[in-house]
C-alpha positions in Angstrom: -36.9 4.1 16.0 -35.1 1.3 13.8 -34.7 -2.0 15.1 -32.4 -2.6 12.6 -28.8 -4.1 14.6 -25.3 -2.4 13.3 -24.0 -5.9 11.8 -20.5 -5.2 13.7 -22.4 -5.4 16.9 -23.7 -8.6 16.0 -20.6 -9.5 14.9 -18.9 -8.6 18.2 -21.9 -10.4 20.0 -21.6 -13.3 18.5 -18.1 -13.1 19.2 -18.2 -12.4 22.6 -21.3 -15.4 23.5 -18.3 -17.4 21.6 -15.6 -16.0 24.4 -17.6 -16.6 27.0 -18.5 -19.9 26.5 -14.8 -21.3 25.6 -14.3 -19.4 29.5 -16.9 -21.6 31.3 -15.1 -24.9 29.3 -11.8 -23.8 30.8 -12.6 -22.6 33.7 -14.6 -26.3 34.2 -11.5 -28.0 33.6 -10.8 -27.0 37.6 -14.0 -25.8 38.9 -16.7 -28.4 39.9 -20.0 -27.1 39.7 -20.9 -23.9 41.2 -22.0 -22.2 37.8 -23.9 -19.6 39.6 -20.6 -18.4 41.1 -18.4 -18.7 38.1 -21.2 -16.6 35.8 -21.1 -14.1 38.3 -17.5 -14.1 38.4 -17.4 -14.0 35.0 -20.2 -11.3 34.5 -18.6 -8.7 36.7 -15.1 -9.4 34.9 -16.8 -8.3 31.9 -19.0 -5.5 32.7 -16.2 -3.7 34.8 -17.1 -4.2 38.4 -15.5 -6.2 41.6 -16.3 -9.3 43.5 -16.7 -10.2 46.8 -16.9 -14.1 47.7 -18.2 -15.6 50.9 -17.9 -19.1 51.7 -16.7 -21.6 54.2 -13.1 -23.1 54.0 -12.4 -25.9 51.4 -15.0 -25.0 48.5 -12.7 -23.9 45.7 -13.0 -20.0 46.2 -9.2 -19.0 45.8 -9.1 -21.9 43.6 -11.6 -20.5 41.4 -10.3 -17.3 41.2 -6.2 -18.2 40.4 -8.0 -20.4 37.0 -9.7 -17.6 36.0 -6.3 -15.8 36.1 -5.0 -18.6 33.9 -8.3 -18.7 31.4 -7.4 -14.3 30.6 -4.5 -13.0 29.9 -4.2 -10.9 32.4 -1.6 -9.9 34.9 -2.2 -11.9 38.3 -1.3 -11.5 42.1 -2.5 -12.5 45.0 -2.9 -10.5 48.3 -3.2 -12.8 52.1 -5.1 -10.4 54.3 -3.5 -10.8 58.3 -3.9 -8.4 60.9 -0.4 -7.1 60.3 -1.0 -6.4 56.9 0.2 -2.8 56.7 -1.6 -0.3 53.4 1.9 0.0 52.1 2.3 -3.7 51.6 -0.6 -3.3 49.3 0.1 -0.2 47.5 3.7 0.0 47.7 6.1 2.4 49.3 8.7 5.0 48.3 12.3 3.7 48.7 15.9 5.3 48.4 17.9 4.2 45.9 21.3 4.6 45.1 22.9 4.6 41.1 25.5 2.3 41.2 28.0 4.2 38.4 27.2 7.8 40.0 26.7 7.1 44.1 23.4 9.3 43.2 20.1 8.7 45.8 17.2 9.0 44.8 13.9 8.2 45.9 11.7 5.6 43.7 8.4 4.4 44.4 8.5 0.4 44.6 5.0 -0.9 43.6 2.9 -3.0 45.2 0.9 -6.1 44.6 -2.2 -4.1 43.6 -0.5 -3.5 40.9 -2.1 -6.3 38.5 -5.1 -6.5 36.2 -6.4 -9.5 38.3 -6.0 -9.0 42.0 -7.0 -11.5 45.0 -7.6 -10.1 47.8 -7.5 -13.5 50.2 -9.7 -13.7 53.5 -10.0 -9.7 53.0 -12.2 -9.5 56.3 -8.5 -10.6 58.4 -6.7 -7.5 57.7 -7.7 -3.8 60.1 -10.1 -1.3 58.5 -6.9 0.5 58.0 -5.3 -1.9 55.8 -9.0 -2.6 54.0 -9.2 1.2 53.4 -6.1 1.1 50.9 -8.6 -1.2 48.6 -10.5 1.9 48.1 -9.0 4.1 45.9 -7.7 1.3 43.3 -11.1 -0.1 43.6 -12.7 3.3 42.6 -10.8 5.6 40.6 -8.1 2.1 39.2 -5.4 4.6 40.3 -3.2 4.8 43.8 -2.0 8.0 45.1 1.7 7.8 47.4 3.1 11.1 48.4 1.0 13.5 46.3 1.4 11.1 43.3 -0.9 9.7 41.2 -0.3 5.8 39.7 -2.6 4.9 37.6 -3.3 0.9 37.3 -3.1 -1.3 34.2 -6.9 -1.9 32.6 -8.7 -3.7 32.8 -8.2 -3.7 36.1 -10.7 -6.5 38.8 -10.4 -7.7 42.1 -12.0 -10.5 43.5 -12.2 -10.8 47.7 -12.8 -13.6 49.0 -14.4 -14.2 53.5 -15.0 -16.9 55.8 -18.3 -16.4 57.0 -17.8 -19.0 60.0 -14.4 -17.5 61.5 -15.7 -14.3 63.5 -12.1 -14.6 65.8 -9.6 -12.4 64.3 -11.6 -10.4 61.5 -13.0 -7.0 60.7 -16.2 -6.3 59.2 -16.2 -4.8 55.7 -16.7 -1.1 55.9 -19.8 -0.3 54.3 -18.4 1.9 51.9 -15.9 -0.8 50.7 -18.6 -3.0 50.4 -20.2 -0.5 48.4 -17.8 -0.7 45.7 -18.0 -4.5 45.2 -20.5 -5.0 41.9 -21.4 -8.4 43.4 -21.7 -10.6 46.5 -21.7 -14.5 45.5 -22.5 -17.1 48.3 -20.2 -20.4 47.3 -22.6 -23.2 48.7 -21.7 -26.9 49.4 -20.8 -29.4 45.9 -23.8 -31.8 45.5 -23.2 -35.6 46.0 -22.5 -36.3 42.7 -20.1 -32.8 42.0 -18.2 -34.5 45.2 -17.5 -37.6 43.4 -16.0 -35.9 40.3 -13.6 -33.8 42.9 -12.9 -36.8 44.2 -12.0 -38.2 41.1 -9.9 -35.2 40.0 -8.0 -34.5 43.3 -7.0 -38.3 44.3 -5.6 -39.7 40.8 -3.2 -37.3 39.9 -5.3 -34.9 37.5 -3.6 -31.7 36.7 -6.4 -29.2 34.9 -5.1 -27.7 31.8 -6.4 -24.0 31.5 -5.7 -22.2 28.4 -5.9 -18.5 27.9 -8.7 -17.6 26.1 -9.4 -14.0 26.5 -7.1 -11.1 26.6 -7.5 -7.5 28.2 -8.7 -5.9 25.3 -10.9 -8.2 24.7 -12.5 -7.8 27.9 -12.0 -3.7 27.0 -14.2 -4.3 24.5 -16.7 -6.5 26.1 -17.1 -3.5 28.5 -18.0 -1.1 25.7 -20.5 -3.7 23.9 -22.1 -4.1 27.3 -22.9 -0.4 27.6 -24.2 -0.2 23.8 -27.6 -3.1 24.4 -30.8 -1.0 25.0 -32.8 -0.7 28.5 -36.2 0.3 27.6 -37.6 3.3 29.7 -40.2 0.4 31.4 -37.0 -2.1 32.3 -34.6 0.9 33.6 -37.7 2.2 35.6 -38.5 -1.6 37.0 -34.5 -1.8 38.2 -34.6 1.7 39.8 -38.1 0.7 41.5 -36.5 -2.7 42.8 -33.3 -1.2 44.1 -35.6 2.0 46.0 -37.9 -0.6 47.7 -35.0 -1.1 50.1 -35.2 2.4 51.0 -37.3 2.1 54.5 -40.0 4.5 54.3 -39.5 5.5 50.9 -41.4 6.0 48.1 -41.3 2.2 46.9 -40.7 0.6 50.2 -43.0 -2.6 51.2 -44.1 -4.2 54.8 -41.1 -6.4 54.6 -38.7 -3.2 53.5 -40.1 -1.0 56.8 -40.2 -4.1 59.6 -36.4 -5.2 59.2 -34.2 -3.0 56.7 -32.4 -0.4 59.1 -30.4 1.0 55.6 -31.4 0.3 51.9 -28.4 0.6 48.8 -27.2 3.4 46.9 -27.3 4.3 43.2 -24.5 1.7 42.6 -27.0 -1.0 43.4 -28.8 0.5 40.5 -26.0 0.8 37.9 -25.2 -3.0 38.7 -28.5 -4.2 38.0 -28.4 -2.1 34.9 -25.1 -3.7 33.3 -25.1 -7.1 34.9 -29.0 -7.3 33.0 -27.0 -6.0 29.8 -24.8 -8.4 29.8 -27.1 -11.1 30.2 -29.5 -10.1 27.2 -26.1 -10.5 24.8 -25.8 -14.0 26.6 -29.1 -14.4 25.2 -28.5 -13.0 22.2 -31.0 -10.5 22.7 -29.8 -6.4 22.1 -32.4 -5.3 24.6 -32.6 -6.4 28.4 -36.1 -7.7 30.1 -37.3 -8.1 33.3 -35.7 -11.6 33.4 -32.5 -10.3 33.0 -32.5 -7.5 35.9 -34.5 -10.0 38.2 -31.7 -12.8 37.9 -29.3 -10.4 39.1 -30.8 -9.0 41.9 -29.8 -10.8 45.2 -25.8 -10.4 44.3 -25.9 -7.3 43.5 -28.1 -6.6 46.3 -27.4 -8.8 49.2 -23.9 -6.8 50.3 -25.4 -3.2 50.5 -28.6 -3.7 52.5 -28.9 -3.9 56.4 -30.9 -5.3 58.5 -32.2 -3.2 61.5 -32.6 -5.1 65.4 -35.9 -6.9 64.7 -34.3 -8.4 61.8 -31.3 -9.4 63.8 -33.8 -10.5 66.4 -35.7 -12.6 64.4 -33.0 -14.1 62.9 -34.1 -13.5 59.1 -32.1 -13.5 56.3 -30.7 -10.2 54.0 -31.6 -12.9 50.8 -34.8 -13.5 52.5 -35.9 -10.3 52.9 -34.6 -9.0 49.3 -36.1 -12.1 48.1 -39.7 -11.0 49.3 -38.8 -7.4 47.9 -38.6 -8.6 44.5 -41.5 -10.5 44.3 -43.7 -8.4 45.5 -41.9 -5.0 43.1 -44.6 -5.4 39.6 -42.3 -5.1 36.7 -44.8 -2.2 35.4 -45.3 0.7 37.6 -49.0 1.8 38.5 -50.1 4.1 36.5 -50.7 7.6 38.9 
């Protein structure tokens, strides 16, 4: 097989490394530190998949989220998840309306605020599993479907949730099929001493961040079908399927660790993130096949939301990113040979 690269895909590589660099400059205008998050932010944008963000009060999340609205050119709006929060606030609702000139009614389906490319979904764990269910569909298929109709959303088409993991008063745990459907879970840790400082320095003298848009939507089309076009070699897709099974308890890959305190392991979406978040990172690197590397450093956000722990893990008081992080070291990157 050639090795040989189509010089339009390098072109577009190139391109795109370009894109996503002038992103984390704009997006630093606002955002202190936390590069972790924002490349995971940022990776998911551009692969195709959803975010979920869990953090304490007062570390930037929402803020982080409304500049990357202002870095794309993308349609933006903004969601607050309360108990009251009904599905049709979300979706919309189907309204009569009259024609001024004729006196004719009608019925017209008034959209909602899902209907955006970029879409916060604010403290999403405040709102009833009810209300949380209406995320599903959009989330899924990108369509919406009121009274036997189908709506299909403007592409491309991400939403970013953001929880408190403190508050417990008041909130609803994430069903785990909604979880399901989020390509990553990023933890949003406290700023460093010196990161502080430069917040300080921003926030108290009257600095305004100007964000410019940098990226359009079909840009970020395209970045999602250059993704899908770098190689996985038979011995990398076989190492991510290996390292997502071994949270199967009992199963064919499982470990100690995997048996003693996972009660339920992920599903072939853990799997298809490691596969394009490891893509995406190889054309960061400007390589046009992924490596072990690659699927390894994705492996605790695309893992950390689908996996739970059974009672002795609860009882013990271990972590998920402990646990996962024991499973991956001890998964070889080549599998024995039978």
């Amino acid at each position: 097989m050639s090795s040989k690269i189509d010089p339009a895909v390098e072109k577009a590589t190139e391109e795109f490394r370009g894109k996503f660099a002038a992103l984390r400059t704009e997006i630093g205008k606002a955002i202190v530190g936390h590069e972790d998050v924002v490349d995971g932010v940022l990776t998911a944008m551009l692969v195709g998949g959803h975010v979920l963000i869990e953090g304490v009060p007062g570390l930037g999340k929402t803020y982080l989220i409304k500049t990357l609205s202002q870095a794309v050119n993308l349609k933006f709006s903004r969601i607050q998840f309360t108990p009251d929060l009904m599905p049709a606030d979300i979706i919309g609702t189907t309204i009569i309306s009259e024609d001024p000139a004729s006196g004719k009614r009608d019925f017209r389906f008034e959209r909602g605020p899902i209907f955006a490319q970029i879409v916060l979904a604010d403290e999403i764990n405040r709102a009833t599993p009810k209300t949380q269910s209406a995320m599903l569909e959009a989330m899924q298929e990108h369509s919406v479907t009121v009274g036997g109709t189908r709506h299909a959303l403007d592409e491309p088409f991400f939403v970013m949730a953001t929880q408190n993991p403190i508050e417990q008063e008041g909130t609803y745990p994430l069903p785990e099929a909604q979880l399901d459907r989020f390509m990553f879970k990023l933890v949003v840790d406290y700023s460093s001493k010196e990161e502080m400082k430069t917040i300080m320095d921003r926030t108290t003298t009257g600095y305004k961040a100007d964000v410019k848009a940098v990226m359009t939507g079909d840009e970020i089309m395209g970045t999602q079908n250059l993704v899908r076009q770098v190689v996985m070699a038979p011995h990398v897709q076989d190492y991510a399927i290996r390292a997502a099974m071994a949270s199967h308890p009992q199963g064919p890959f499982s470990l100690d660790v995997t048996n003693k305190y996972i009660r339920w392991g992920v599903s072939p979406r853990a799997a298809q993130t490691l596969t394009l978040a490891a893509k995406l990172n190889a054309l960061l690197d400007g390589r046009f096949n992924t490596a072990f590397s690659d699927v390894q450093k994705c492996y605790l956000p695309a893992m950390r939301h689908r996996v739970l722990l059974n009672f002795e893990g609860e009882a013990e008081g271990v972590s998920i990113d402990e646990v996962l992080g024991e499973i991956l070291e001890k998964t070889p990157t080549m599998a024995e040979a039978a």
